[in-house]
N, C-alpha and C positions, 0 to 999 in steps of 0.2 A: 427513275430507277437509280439514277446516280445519287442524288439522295439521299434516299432511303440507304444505300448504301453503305455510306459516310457516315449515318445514321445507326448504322449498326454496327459500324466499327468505334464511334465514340463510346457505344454501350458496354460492348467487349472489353474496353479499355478499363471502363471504370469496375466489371464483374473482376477482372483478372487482377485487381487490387486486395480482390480477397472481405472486402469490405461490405456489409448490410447496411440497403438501405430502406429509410421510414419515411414515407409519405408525410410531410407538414411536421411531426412533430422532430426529423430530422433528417437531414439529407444522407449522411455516412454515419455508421456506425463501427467501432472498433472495439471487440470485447476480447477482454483477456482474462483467463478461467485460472483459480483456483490451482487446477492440477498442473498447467506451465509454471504460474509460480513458486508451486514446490518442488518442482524439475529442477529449478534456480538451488533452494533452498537444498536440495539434495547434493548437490555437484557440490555446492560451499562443504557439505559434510558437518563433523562435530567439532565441537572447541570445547576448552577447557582450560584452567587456572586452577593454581593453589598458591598458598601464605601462609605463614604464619601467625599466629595469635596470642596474645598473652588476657587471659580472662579471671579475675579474684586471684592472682598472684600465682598462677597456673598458665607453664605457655606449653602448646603443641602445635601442631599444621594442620591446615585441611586442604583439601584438593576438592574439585565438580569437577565433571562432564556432561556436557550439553548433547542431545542427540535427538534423531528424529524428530526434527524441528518444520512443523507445517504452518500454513496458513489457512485460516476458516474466516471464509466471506458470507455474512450473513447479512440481511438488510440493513444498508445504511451504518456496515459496522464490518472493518477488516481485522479479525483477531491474528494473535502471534501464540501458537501453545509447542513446549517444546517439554521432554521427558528427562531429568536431573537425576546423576549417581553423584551421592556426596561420600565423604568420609573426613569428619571431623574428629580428630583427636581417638577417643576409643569405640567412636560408633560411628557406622555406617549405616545408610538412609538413600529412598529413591523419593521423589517429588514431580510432580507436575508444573509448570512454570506456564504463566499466560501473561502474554499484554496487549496493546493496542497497537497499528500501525496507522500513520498519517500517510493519507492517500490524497494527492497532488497533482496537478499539471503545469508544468513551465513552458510557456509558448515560446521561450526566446532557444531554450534548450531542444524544445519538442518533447521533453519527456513524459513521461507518466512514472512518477517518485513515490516508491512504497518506503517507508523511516519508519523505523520503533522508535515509538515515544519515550515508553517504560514495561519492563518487563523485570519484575524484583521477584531474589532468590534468595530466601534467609537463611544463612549457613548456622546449625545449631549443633550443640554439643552436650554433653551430659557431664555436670558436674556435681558432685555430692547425693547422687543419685536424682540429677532435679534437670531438667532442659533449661537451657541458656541459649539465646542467637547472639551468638560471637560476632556476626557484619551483617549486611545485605548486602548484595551483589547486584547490578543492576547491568541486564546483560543489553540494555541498550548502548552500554558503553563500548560492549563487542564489536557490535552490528551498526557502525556510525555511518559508513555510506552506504546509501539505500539503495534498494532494489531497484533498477529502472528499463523502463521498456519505451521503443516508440511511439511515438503520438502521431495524429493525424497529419502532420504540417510534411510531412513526408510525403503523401500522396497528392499533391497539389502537383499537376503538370500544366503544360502548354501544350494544346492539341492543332494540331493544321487540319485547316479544313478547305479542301478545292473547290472551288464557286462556278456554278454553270458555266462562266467569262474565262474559265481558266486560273483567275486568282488565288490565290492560296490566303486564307482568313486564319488566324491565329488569335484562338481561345484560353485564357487562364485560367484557372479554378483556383479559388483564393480561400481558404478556410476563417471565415467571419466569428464564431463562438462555438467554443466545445466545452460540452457540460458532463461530470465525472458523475457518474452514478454508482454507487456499490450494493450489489443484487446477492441472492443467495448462490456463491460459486463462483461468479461473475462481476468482474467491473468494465463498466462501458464508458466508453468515450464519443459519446454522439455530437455532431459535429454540424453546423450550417455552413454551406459553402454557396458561393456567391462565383458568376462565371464572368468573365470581363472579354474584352478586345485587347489582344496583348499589346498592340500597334498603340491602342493610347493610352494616355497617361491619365491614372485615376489614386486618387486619394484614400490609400485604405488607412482604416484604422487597424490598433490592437489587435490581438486576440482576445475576445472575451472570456474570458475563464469561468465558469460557475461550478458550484461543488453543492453535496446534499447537506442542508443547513442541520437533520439530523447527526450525521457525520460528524459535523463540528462542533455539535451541543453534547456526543459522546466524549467527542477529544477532549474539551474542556472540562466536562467531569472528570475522566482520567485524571487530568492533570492537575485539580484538586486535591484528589484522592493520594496521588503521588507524592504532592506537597505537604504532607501531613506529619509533623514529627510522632514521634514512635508511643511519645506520651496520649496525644492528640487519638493516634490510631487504638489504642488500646481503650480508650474515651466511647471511641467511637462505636467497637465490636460488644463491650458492655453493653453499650446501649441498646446496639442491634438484637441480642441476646436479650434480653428484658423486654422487649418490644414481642419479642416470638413468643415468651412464654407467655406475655397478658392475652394472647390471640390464640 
């Protein structure tokens, strides 16, 4: 009876962590949705900048505002889209703005690190009745330290456990590899945890970090994409453009 007891108070312990668990393909799981991290995104609020410009021997100012800035979690892909009022010189314009964010885990920090890669806003103007993009803007330069929430390495405790004898046995839970997954709404943090005798001394390794290798076969396109001079990109949307009509 005793036990069982004991037995059901270690279980308690780990429900009241708030935490899901998976049979083999993972012991804890820790999801974080979507709508918390535009909660985040919300509290941050809007930003905004303006400059001056000088464009064919013509200078004025333009000012943005950034707003309504969410996050969309899609398979193996966390998007950044946020809603732009410009006003360039003698015209005024509203824009949609998207980029990518790199989604990470640092076991040494425990975090789970959301970073915008690139997220570019071409400020344009009308001169001689014709549009000009006077800069890009790249509001990753905004948003330099990233999002972050905690990670599993928090919930590792030391449990006592009383032995028929009266002794008290103390148990560690050690978090062995946590693998980041980015789902529609959702990214997870599924985690293997490994239960030791606190009493001795055992050799752990690392944290094994794993991430979705789609995830970082997006990132790296992004950042292609991003790398592109303006010559280069305009190369590129001709093409894409000729390719739609032959189809």
């Amino acid at each position: 009876m005793k036990k069982l007891r004991l037995l059901t108070t270690l279980i308690i312990s780990f429900m009241m962590m708030n935490l899901t668990g998976y049979a083999q393909k993972s012991d804890l799981t820790i999801s974080i949705s979507d709508q918390m991290i535009n909660k985040v995104l919300a509290a941050v609020g809007s930003i905004s900048d303006e400059d001056e410009y000088q464009l064919l021997m013509i200078k004025g100012k333009y000012s943005w505002l950034v707003e309504n800035t969410r996050i969309k979690l899609e398979e193996n892909k966390a998007l950044f889209v946020a809603d732009v009022k410009v006003k360039a010189g003698p015209i005024k314009y509203e824009d949609r703005v998207s980029g990518l964010l790199d989604v990470t885990y640092n076991p040494k920090t425990n975090k789970l690190e959301l970073k915008l890669t690139h997220a570019y806003l071409d400020i344009k103007t009308k001169i001689f009745g014709k549009e000009k993009i006077i800069t890009t803007v790249d509001l990753a330069n905004y948003y330099k330290a990233p999002f972050v929430f905690d990670g599993p390495i928090d919930y590792q405790e030391v449990f006592e456990i009383e032995m028929p004898d009266k002794t008290v046995k103390k148990l560690k839970t050690v978090v062995e590899r946590c693998n980041i997954n980015v789902k529609p709404g959702v990214i997870q943090m599924k985690s293997i945890i490994a239960i030791y005798d606190a009493d001795k001394k055992v050799d752990l390794n690392e944290t094994v970090v794993s991430q979705d290798e789609e995830l970082k076969k997006k990132l790296e396109e992004f950042e292609k994409l991003s790398s592109e001079t303006k010559k280069e990109k305009r190369k590129r949307k001709r093409a894409e453009k000729k390719k739609k009509k032959s189809t």
